[in-house]
N, C-alpha and C positions, 0 to 999 in steps of 0.2 A: 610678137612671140613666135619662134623658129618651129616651125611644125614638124614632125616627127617622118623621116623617113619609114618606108616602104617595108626594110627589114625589121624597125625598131617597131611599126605598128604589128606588124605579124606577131611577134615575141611578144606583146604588153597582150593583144588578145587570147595569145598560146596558155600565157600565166594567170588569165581571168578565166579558163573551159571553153573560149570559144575554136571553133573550127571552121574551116573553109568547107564552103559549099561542095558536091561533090566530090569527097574526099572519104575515104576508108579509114575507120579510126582503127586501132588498136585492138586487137581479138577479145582482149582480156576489157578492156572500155567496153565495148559492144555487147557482151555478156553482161555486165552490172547496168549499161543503161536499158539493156532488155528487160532486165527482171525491176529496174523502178518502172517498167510502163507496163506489168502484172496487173492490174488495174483496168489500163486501156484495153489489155488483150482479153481477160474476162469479160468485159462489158461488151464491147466487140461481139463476140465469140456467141455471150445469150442472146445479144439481138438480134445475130445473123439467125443462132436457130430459130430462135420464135416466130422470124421473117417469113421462113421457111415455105410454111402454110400458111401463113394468115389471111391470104386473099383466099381459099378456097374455104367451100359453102360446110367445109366440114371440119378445117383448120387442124389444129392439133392431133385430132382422132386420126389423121392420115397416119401417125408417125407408127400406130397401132395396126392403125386397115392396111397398109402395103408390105409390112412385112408377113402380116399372116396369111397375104395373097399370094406372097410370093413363096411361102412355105406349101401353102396348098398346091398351089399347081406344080411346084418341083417336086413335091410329094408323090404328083400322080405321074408325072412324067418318067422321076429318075427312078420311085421308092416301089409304083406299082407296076410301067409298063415295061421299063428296061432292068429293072432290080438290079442296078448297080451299087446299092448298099450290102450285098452278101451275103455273110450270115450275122451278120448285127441284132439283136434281140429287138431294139428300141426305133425301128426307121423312121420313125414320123421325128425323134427327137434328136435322132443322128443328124437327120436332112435339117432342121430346124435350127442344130448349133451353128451349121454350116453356112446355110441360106444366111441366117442375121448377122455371124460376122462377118462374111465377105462383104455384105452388103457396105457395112460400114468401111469396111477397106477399098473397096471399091468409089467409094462417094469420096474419104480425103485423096486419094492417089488422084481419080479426075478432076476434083475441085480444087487440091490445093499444089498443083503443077500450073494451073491456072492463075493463081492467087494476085500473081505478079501482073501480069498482062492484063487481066479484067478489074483493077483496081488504078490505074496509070492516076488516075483524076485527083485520088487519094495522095498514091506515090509524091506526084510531081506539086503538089500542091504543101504537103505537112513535113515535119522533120522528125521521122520514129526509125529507130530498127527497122527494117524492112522484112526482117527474119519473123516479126508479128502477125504477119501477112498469112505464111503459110501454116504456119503454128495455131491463129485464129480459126484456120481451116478444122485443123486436126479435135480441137476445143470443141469447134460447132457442130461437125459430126458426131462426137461422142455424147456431146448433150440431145442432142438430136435424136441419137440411138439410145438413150435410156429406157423410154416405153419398148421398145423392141426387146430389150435385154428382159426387161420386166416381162415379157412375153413371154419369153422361152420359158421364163420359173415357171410359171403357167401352163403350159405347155409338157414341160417336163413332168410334173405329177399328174396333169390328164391322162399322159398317155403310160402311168403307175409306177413313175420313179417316186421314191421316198423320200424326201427333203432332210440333208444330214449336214455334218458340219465342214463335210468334204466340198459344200456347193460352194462354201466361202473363197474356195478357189479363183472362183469366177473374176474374181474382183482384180484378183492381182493378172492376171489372164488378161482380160481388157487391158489394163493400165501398160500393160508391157507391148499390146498387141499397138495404142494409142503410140508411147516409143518410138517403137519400129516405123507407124506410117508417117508419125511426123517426123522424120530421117527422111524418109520417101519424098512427102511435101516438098520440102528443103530444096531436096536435089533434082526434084522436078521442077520447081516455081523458075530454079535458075538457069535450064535447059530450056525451058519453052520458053523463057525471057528472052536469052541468046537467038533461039530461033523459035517460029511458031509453027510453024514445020512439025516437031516434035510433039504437038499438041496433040497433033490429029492421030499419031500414032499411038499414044499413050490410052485412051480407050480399047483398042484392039490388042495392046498388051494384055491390057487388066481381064478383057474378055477369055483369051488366051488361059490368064494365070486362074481365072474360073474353072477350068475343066483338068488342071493340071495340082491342082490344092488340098484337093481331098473335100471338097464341098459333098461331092454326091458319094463318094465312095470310099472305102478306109484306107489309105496313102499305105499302111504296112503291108498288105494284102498283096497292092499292085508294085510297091518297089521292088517286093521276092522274083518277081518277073524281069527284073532289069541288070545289065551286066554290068560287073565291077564296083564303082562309084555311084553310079545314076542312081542306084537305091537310097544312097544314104543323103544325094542331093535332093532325090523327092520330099523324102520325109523329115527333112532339116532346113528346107526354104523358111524363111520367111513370112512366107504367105501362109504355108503348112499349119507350120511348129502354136499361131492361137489356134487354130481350130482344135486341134490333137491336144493343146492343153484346156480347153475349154472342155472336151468333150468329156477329159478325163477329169473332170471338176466335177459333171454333172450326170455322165452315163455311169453303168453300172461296172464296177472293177474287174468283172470277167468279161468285159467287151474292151474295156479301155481302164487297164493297169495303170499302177501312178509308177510313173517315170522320172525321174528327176535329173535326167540326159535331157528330156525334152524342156523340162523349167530354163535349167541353167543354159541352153542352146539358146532359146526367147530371151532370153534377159541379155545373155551377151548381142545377139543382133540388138534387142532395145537400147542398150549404152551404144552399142559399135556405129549403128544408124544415124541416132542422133545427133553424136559428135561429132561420126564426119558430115553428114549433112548441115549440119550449122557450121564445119569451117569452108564445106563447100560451097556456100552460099554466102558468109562474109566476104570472102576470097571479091566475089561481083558489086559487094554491096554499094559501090560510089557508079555506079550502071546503071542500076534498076531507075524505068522510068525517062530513062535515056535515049532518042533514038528512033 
């Protein structure tokens, strides 16, 4: 029996879904076999959080105990020694919106620029999207960050905001804030893949975009000080624009007016991020793992 050339085997496996090994499928394939492994990336994603802590003597409760460390001591630093919160009515809850979202921004930006390089074993070993990697990130930190979110409500009526139906803000606040850094993830995982160079720089970024966000202080305040543009680049980053709408979710509306410049600003970087960082990371996909 005459055995099938070399072209005619490619085409008969072409016509069954199979594909060559390192090889970049189709944007539009990589997108639908991303969302049938929705599955994988969820499960992924809770085990990585629950990982998180588990060998420590106090496990889960960290995910409570370090953000409200971290809101105390910036409390006393930013809110009582330097009073770089201004005239804000609420500083303990201004600092607090601030402290817990970066924090979450900060953990997928570092962890899931990473995603790629710290998982090669994974990579070079199984056949998935690779784009699950840094997206699992963004997943992990946000379930991660639940008890912290949950803190701030907490937080927030300790220190005599009223719980209204404005706080349901919040919710979509996160989800777009989650958007944006899985955009980030993305285009970091594929930068620090390419080089690891860019690894080390990428904390001293984010450390940077800490003092430049509005974490300790109110971003409107200090862009009035800035010439031309710079104002409107402060107060429309990225980084900005959850916190400013988070606050305006949850502070009182003569500190923090509803804006809806600011929704629609967040939600366009959340689509704009995303997209391009998932085609900027397909673009590599037959790479990763490579090398």
């Amino acid at each position: 029996m005459p055995s099938l050339s070399s072209a005619e085997a490619t085409a008969l496996a072409r016509r069954h879904g199979l594909t060559e090994l390192g090889t970049r499928p189709p944007f539009g394939r990589y997108l639908r076999d991303l969302w049938r492994r929705r599955a994988f990336l969820w499960t992924l994603s809770s085990a990585q959080s629950y990982a998180k802590n588990h060998d420590n003597r106090l496990g889960q409760l960290w995910n409570l105990l370090n953000p409200a460390l971290l809101i105390a001591s910036y409390f006393l630093i930013f809110g009582v020694l330097l009073g770089t919160t201004g005239s804000v009515s609420n500083k303990v809850g201004f600092l607090s919106i601030g402290v817990v979202l970066f924090t979450f921004t900060s953990s997928v930006v570092t962890r899931g620029s990473k995603s790629i390089t710290s998982n090669l074993n994974l990579v070079r070993a199984l056949h998935f999207p690779r784009a699950v990697l840094p997206l699992s990130v963004a997943l992990t930190e946000l379930i991660a960050a639940l008890p912290a979110f949950a803190l701030l409500l907490v937080v927030m009526v300790l220190t005599g905001e009223t719980p209204s139906v404005r706080w349901l803000l919040l919710v979509p606040a996160i989800l777009l804030q989650t958007g944006v850094l899985a955009g980030f993830a993305l285009i970091g995982s594929r930068l620090v893949n390419a080089s690891k160079d860019i690894g080390q720089l990428i904390p001293v970024v984010v450390r940077l975009l800490r003092y430049t966000s509005g974490v300790f202080f109110p971003v409107a305040q200090y862009a009035d000080r800035l010439p031309g543009l710079w104002g409107d680049v402060l107060i429309y980053q990225p980084f900005a624009l959850p916190l400013e709408a988070a606050r305006q979710a949850l502070m009182p509306p003569a500190d923090h007016p509803f804006d809806l410049t600011v929704w629609w600003a967040l939600a366009a970087w959340a689509v704009g991020l995303l997209a391009v960082g998932m085609v900027v990371f397909w673009i590599d996909e037959a790479r990763y793992g490579r090398g």
